[in-house]
C-alpha positions in Angstrom: -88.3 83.4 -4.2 -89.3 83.9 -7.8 -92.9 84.3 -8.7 -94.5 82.9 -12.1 -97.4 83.7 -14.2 -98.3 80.5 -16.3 -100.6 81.0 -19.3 -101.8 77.7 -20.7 -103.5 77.6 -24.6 -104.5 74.4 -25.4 -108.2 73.7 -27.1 -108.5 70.8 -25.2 -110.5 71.3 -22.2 -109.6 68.6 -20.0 -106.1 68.8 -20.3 -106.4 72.6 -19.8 -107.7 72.4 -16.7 -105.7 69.6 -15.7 -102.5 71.1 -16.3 -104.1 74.3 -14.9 -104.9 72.8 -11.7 -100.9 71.0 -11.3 -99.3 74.4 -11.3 -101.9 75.6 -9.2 -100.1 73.5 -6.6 -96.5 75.2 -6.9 -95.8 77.7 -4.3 -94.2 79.7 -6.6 -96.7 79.8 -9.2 -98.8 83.3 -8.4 -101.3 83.0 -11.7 -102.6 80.9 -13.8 -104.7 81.8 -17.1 -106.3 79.6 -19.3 -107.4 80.0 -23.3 -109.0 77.7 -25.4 -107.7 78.8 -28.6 -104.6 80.8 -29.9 -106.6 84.1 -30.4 -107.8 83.9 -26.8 -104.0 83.1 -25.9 -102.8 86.7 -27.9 -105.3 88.7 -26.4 -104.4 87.7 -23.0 -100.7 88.1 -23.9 -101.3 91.8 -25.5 -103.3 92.5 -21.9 -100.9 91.1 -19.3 -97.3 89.5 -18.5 -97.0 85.9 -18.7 -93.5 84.0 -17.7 -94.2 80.8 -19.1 -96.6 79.8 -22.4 -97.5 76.6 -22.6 -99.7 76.0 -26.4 -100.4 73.2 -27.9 -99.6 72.8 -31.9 -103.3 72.8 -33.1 -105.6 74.9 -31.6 -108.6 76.6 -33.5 -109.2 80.5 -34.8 -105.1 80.4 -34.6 -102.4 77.5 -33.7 -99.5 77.6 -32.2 -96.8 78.5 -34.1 -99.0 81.3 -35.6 -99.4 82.6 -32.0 -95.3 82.4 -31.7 -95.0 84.2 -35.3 -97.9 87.3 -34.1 -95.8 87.6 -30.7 -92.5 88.3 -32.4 -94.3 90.4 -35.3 -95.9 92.8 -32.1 -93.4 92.2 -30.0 -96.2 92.0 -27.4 -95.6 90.7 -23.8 -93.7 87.4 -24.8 -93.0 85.0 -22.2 -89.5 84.1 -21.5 -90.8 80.4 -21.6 -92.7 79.0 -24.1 -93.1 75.2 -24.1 -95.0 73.6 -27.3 -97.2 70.1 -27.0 -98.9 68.2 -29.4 
């Protein structure tokens, strides 16, 4: 049985939590982090495995595809699966 850690960036709030609290429901889901911007997202990437990423586009202090660029630059704890939403 595999085991995932989902890390969800999005500066919304309400979808956040939302999509927070659907994987929260899959057995096979062991943690899930939320950050409300892409700095917040890096930090907790640089402190801890993720297996999936899921960031939106356009977040505030830095967006998406800035966090992608900083976690090939550092080569930092990148996710095997990275999904993008807009």
């Amino acid at each position: 049985m595999a085991e995932y850690r989902v890390l969800i960036a999005d500066g919304n709030q309400q979808f956040r939590h939302m999509t927070a609290e659907f994987f929260k429901t899959d057995k096979d889901i062991i943690r899930v982090e939320e950050a409300s911007d892409g700095q917040a997202a890096l930090e907790k990437l640089r402190a801890e495995k993720f297996d999936v990423l899921i960031t939106e586009l356009v977040m505030p202090k830095l967006d998406g595809l800035d966090l992608l660029e900083q976690l090939r630059i550092e080569a930092v704890n990148s996710p095997g699966i990275i999904i993008m939403v807009s």
